[in-house]
C-alpha positions as CSV (number, residue, x, y, z in Angstrom):
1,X,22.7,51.0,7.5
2,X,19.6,51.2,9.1
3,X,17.9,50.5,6.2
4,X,19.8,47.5,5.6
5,X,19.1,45.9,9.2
6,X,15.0,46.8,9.0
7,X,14.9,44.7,5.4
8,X,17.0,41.9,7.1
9,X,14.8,41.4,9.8
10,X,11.7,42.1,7.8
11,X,13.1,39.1,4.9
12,X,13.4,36.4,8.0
13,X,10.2,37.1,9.8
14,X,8.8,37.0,6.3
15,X,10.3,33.9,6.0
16,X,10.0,32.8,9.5
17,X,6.2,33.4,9.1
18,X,6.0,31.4,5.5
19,X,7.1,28.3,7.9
20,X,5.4,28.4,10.3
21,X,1.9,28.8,8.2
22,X,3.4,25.8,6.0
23,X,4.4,23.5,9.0
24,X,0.5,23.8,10.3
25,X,-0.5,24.0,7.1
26,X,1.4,20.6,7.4
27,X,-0.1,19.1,10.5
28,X,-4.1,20.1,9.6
29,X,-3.2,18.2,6.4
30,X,-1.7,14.9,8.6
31,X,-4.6,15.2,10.9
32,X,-7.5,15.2,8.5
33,X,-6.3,11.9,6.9
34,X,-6.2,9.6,9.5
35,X,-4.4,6.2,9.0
36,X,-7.1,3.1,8.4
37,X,-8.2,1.2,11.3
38,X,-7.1,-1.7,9.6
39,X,-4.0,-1.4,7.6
40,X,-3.1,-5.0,7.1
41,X,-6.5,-5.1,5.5
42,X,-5.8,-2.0,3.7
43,X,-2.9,-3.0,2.3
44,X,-4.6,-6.5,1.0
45,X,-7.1,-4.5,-0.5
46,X,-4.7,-2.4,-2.0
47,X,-2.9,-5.7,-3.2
48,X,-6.4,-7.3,-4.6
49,X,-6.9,-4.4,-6.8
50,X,-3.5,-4.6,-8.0
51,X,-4.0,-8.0,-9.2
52,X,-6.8,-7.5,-10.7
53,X,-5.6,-5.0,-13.0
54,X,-2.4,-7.7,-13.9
55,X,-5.1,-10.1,-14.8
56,X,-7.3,-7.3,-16.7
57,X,-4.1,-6.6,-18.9
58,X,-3.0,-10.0,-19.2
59,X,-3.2,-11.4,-22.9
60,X,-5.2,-14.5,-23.6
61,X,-8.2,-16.0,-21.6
62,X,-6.5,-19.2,-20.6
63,X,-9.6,-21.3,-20.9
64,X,-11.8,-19.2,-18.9
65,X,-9.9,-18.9,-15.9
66,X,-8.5,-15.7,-16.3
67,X,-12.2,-14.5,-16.2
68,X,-13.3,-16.5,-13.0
69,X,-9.7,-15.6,-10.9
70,X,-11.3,-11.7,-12.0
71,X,-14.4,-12.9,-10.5
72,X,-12.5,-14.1,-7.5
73,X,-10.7,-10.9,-6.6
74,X,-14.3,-8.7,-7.4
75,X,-15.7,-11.0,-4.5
76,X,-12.5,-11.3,-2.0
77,X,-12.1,-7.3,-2.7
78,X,-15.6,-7.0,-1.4
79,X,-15.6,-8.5,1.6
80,X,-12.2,-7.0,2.4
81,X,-14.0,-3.9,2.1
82,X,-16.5,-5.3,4.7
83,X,-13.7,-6.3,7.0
84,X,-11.6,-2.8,6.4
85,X,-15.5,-0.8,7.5
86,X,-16.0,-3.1,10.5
């Protein structure tokens, strides 16, 4: 019987211990990422690049516009990148 209560307790600080180590594990991981300063900006960015692979992938050339709206977005994703640094 005693047995039986010494691997209990040893099986939940076992996994008592695996939690804890996982949960700061956890928070280091949170903190070392830190949300951007800008995240509207981000997120335009984010939506820029996006687009920029539709029009990549998009069939046809459309009388050169599909290849200046690329240039577009190479230039607006640039100076977002300004804006998202500042």
């Amino acid at each position: 019987m005693k047995k039986f209560v010494f691997l209990t307790l040893l099986i939940l600080v076992t996994v008592l211990c695996t939690l804890v180590v996982s949960n700061a594990v956890a928070m280091h991981a949170a903190a070392a990422a830190p949300a951007p300063a800008h995240p509207h900006v981000h997120e335009a960015v984010e939506a820029m690049r996006s687009a920029k692979h539709h029009m990549d992938a998009a069939m046809g050339e459309f009388h050169g516009h599909r290849a200046k709206a690329i240039e577009h977005l190479d230039a607006a994703i640039h100076e977002a990148e300004i804006c998202e640094q500042e």
